[in-house]
NUTI-630157 format. One record per residue (C-alpha): residue number from 1; x, y, z. Coordinates in Angstrom, 1 decimal. Each point is the difference from the previous one (the first is absolute). Example, Ala and Ser with C-alpha at 12.3 -4.5 7.8 and 13.67 -1.06 7.14 Angstrom:
2
<ropa n="1" xx="12.3" yy="-4.5" zz="7.8"/>
<ropa n="2" xx="1.4" yy="3.4" zz="-0.7"/>
This chain:
154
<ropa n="1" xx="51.3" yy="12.3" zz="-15.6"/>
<ropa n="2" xx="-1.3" yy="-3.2" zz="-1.2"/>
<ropa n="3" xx="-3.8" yy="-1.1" zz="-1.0"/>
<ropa n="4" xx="-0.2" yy="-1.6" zz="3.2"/>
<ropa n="5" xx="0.9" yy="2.3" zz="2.3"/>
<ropa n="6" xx="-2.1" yy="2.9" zz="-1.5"/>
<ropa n="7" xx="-3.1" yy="-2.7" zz="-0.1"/>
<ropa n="8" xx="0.9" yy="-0.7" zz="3.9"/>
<ropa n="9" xx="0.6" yy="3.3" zz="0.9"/>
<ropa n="10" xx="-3.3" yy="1.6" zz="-2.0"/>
<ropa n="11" xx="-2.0" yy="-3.0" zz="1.8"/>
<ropa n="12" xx="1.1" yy="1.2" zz="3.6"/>
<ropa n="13" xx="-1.0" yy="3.5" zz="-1.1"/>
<ropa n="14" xx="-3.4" yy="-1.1" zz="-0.3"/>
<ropa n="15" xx="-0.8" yy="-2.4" zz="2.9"/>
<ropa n="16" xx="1.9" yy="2.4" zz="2.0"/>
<ropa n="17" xx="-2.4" yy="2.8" zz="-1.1"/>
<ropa n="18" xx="-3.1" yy="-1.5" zz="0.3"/>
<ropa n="19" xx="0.5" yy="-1.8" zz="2.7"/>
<ropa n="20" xx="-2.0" yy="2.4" zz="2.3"/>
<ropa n="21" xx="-3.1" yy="0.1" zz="-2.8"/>
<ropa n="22" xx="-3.1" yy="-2.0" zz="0.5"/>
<ropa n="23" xx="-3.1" yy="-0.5" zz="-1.6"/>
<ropa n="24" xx="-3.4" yy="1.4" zz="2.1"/>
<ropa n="25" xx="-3.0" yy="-1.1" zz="-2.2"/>
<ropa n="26" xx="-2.7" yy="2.6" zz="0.0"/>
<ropa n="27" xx="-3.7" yy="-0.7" zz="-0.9"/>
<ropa n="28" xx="-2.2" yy="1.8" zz="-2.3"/>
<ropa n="29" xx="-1.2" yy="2.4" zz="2.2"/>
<ropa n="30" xx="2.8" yy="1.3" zz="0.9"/>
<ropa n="31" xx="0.8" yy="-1.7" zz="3.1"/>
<ropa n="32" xx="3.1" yy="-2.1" zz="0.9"/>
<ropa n="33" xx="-1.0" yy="-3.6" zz="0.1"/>
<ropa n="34" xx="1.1" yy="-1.5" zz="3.5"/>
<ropa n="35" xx="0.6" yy="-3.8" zz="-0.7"/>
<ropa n="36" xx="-0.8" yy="-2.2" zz="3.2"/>
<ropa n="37" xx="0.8" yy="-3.9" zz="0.0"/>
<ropa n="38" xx="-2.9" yy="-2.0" zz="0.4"/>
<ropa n="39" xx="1.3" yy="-0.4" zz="4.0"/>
<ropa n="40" xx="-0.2" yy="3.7" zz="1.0"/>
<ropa n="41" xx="-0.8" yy="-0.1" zz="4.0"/>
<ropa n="42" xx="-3.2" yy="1.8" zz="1.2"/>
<ropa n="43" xx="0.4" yy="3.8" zz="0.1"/>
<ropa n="44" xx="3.1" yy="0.0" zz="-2.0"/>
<ropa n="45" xx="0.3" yy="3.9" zz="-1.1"/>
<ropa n="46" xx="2.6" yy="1.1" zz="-2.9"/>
<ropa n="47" xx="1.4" yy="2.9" zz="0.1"/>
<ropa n="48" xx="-2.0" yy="2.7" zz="-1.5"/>
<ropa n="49" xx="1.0" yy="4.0" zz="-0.8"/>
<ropa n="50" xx="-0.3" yy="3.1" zz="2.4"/>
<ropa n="51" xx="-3.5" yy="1.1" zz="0.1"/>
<ropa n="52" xx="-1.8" yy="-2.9" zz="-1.5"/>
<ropa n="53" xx="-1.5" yy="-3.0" zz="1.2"/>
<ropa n="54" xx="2.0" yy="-2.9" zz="0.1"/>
<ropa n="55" xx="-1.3" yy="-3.1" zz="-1.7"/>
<ropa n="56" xx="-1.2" yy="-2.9" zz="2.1"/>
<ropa n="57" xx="1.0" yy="-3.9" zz="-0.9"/>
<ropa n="58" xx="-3.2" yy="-1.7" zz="1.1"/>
<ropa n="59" xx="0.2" yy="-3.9" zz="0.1"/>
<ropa n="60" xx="-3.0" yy="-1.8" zz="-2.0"/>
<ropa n="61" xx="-1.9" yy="-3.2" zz="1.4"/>
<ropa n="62" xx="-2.3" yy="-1.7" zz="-2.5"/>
<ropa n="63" xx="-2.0" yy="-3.1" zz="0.8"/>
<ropa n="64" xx="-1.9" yy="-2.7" zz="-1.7"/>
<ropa n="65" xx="-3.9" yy="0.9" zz="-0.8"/>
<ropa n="66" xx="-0.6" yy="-2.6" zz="-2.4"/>
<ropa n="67" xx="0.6" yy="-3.3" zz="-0.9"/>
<ropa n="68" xx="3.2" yy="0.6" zz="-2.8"/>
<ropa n="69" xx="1.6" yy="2.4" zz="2.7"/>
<ropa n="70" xx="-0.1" yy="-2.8" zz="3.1"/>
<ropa n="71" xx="2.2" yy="-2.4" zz="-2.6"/>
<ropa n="72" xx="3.2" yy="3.1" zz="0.5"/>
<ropa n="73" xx="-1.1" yy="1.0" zz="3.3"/>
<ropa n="74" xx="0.8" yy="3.8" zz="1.5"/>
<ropa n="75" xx="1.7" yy="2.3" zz="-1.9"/>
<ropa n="76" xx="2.5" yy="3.1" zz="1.0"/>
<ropa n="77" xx="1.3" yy="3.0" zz="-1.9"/>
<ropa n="78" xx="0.6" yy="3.4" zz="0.6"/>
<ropa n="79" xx="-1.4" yy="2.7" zz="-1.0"/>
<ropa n="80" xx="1.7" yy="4.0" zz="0.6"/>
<ropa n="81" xx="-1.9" yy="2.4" zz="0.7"/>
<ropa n="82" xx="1.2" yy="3.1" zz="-1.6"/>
<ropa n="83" xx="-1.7" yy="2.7" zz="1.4"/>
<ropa n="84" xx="-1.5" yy="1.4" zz="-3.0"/>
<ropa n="85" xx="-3.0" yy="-2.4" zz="-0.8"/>
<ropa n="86" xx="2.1" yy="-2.6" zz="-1.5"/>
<ropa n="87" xx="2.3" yy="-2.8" zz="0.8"/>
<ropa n="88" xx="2.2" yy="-2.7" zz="-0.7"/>
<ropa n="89" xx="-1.5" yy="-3.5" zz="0.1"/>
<ropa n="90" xx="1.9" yy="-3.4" zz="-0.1"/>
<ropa n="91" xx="-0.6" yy="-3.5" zz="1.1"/>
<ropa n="92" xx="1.5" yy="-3.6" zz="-1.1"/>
<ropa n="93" xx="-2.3" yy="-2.3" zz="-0.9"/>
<ropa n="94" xx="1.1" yy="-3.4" zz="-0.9"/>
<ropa n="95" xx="3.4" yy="1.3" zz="-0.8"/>
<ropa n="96" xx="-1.0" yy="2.7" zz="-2.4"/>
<ropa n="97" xx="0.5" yy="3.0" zz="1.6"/>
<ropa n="98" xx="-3.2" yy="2.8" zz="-0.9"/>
<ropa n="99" xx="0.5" yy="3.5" zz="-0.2"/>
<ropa n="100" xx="-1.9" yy="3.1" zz="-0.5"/>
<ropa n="101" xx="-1.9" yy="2.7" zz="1.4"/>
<ropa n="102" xx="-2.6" yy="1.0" zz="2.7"/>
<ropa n="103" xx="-2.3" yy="3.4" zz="-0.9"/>
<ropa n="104" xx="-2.4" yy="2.3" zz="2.9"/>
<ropa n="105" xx="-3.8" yy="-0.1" zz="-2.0"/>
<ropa n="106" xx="-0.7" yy="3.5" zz="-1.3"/>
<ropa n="107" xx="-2.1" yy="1.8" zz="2.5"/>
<ropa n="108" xx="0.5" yy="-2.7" zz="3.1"/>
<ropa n="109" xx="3.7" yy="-0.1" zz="1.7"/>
<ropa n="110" xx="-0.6" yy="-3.2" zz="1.6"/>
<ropa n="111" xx="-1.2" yy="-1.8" zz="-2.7"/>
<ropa n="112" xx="2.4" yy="-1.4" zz="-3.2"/>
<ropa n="113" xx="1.1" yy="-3.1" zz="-2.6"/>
<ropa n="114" xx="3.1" yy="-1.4" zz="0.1"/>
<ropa n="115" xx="1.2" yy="-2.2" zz="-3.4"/>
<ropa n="116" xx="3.0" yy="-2.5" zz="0.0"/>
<ropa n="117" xx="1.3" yy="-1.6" zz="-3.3"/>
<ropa n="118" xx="3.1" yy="-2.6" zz="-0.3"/>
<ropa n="119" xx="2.1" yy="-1.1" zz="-2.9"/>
<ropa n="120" xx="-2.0" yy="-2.9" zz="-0.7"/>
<ropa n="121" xx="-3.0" yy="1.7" zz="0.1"/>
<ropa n="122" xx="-1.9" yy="-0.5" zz="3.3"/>
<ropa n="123" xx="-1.3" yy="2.8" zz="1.2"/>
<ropa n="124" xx="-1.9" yy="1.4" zz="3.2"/>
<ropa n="125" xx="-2.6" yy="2.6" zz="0.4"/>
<ropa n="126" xx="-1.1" yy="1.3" zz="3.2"/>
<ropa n="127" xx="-2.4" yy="2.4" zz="1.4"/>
<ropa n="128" xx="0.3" yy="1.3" zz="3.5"/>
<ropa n="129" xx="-0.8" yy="2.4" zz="2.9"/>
<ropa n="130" xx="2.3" yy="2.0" zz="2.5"/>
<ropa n="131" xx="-1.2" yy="0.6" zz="3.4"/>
<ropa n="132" xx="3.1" yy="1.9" zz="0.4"/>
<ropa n="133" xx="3.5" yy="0.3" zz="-1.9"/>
<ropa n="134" xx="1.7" yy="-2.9" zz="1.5"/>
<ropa n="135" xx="-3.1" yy="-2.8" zz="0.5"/>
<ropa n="136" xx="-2.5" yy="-0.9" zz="-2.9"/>
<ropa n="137" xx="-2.0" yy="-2.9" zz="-1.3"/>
<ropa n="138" xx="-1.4" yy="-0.9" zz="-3.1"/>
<ropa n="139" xx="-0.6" yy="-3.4" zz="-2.9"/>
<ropa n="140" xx="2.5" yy="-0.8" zz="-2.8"/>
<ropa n="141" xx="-0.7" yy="-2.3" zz="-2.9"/>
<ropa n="142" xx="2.7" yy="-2.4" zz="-1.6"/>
<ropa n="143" xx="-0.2" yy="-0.4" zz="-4.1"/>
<ropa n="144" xx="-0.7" yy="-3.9" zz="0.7"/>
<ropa n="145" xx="-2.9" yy="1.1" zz="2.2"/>
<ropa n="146" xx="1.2" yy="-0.1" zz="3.1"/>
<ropa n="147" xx="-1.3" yy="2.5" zz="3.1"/>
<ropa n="148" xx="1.2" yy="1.3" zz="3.0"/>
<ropa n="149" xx="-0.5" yy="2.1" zz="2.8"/>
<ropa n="150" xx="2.9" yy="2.9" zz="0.8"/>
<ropa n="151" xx="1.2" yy="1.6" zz="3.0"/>
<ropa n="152" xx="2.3" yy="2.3" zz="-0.7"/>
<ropa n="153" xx="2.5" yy="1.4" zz="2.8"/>
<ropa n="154" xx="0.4" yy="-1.2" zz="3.7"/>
């Protein structure tokens, strides 16, 4: 056989072989990290294993307190609820998308802080209060000073 046809045939081999491989990112706890677009409708569940709690995509509302938040108006982002005291948080603001994480206080399960960062390095910190698992509200802070008030789920 020629160069080509080995190079062709070794080629198909592969794709053909990991074709039905994908990549599920896990976080440092252990967890699988369940990535929700910024548009995940209210009450969206992803599937979760036998036995354990499933976690809960919980849509994010966030509106102007101050002055420097009225000039970008209400925010929206996602946050995911993993069932363990953490989650997934995410929201687009001015075109940079944020993401990071939202952490249960130690020794109060409805209270926590919730931390967003972005490539150019705006970032968002949050602190909040469950009155159950799906519904929540708290205050988040911009890094150009900016405040709002959350609402987090339906």
């Amino acid at each position: 056989m020629n160069r080509k046809t080995i190079l062709a045939a070794a080629l198909a081999a592969s794709s053909l072989t990991l074709s039905g491989c994908y990549v599920m990112p896990y976080g440092p706890e252990g967890q699988p990290w369940h990535v929700m677009p910024a548009t995940v409708p209210p009450g969206a569940v992803p599937m979760g294993g036998p036995g354990t709690p499933a976690p809960v995509a919980l849509n994010v509302r966030m509106y102007p307190a101050n002055e420097t938040a009225t000039e970008t108006g209400m925010l929206t982002g996602t946050v995911v609820n993993m069932m363990t005291g953490k989650g997934r948080f995410q929201l687009n603001y001015k075109g940079e998308v944020l993401t990071g994480e939202a952490t249960r206080v130690d020794g109060d399960a409805r209270r926590g802080v919730a931390s967003a960062f972005g490539p150019s390095g705006t970032y968002m910190s949050c602190e909040y209060q469950m009155s159950n698992p799906k519904q929540g509200a708290g205050t988040c802070t911009l890094s150009n000073g900016a405040k709002y008030q959350a609402h987090i789920g339906s």
